[in-house]
C-alpha positions in Angstrom: 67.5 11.1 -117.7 67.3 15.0 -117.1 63.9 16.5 -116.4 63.7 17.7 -119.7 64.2 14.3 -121.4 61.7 13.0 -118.6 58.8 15.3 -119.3 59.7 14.8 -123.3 59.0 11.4 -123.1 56.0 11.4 -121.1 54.2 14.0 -123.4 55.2 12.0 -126.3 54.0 8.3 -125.0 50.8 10.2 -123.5 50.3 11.9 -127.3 51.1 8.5 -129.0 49.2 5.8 -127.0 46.4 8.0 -125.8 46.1 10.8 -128.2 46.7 8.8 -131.3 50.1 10.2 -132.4 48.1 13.8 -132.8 51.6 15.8 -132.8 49.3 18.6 -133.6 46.8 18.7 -130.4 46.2 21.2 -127.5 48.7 18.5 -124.9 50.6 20.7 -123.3 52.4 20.6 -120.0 49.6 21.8 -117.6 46.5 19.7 -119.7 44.3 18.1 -117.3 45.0 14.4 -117.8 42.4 13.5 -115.5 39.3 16.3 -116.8 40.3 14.9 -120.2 39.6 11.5 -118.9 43.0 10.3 -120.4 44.8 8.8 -117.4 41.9 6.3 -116.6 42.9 3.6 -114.2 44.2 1.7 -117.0 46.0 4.0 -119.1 47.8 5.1 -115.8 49.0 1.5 -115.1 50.4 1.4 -118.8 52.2 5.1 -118.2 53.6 4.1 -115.1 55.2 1.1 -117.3 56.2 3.1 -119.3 58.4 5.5 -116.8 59.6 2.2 -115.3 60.9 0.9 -118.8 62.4 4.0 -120.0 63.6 5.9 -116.4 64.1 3.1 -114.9 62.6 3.9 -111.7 59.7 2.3 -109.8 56.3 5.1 -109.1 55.1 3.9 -105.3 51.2 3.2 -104.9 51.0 5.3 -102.8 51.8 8.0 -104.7 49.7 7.5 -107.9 47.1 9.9 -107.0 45.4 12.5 -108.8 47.7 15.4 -107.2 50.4 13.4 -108.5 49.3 12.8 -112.2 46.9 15.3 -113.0 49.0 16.6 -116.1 52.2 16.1 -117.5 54.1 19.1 -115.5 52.9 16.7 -112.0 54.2 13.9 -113.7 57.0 15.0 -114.5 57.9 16.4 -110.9 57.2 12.7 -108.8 59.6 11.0 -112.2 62.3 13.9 -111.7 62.0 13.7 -107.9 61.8 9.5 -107.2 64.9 9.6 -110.0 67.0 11.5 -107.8 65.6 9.8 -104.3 66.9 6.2 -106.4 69.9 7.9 -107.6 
């Protein structure tokens, strides 16, 4: 996956499973996951499954911090970046 298809897949899982499908909301790429209380400890778990199913990489613990998933553009960065460290 390109970064494009990489951050379009992690706005639309956030905006279905979290946002309840609202196609329509304010999610954009600099919304602040964590302010918003969206990316709880449990909906980050189920994100990071997420990445792992569809991008097929693996996110380190030791990178799931709030610097590195504080809104979708950060996301999308450690993805993009640990797809090209696996590639």
């Amino acid at each position: 996956m390109n970064e494009s298809e990489i951050r379009e897949s992690i706005t639309a899982y956030i905006r279905e499973r979290f946002l309840d499908g609202d196609t329509k909301g304010e999610l954009e790429e600099t919304s602040p996951l964590l302010e918003w209380g969206v990316l709880n400890s449990m909906n980050t778990a189920l994100l990071i499954g997420h990445i792992r199913t569809t991008v097929g990489i693996k996110i380190p613990a030791m990178q799931v911090n709030s610097e590195n998933f504080r809104d979708v553009r950060s996301i999308t960065t450690l993805v993009t970046r640990q797809s090209a460290a696996a590639a």
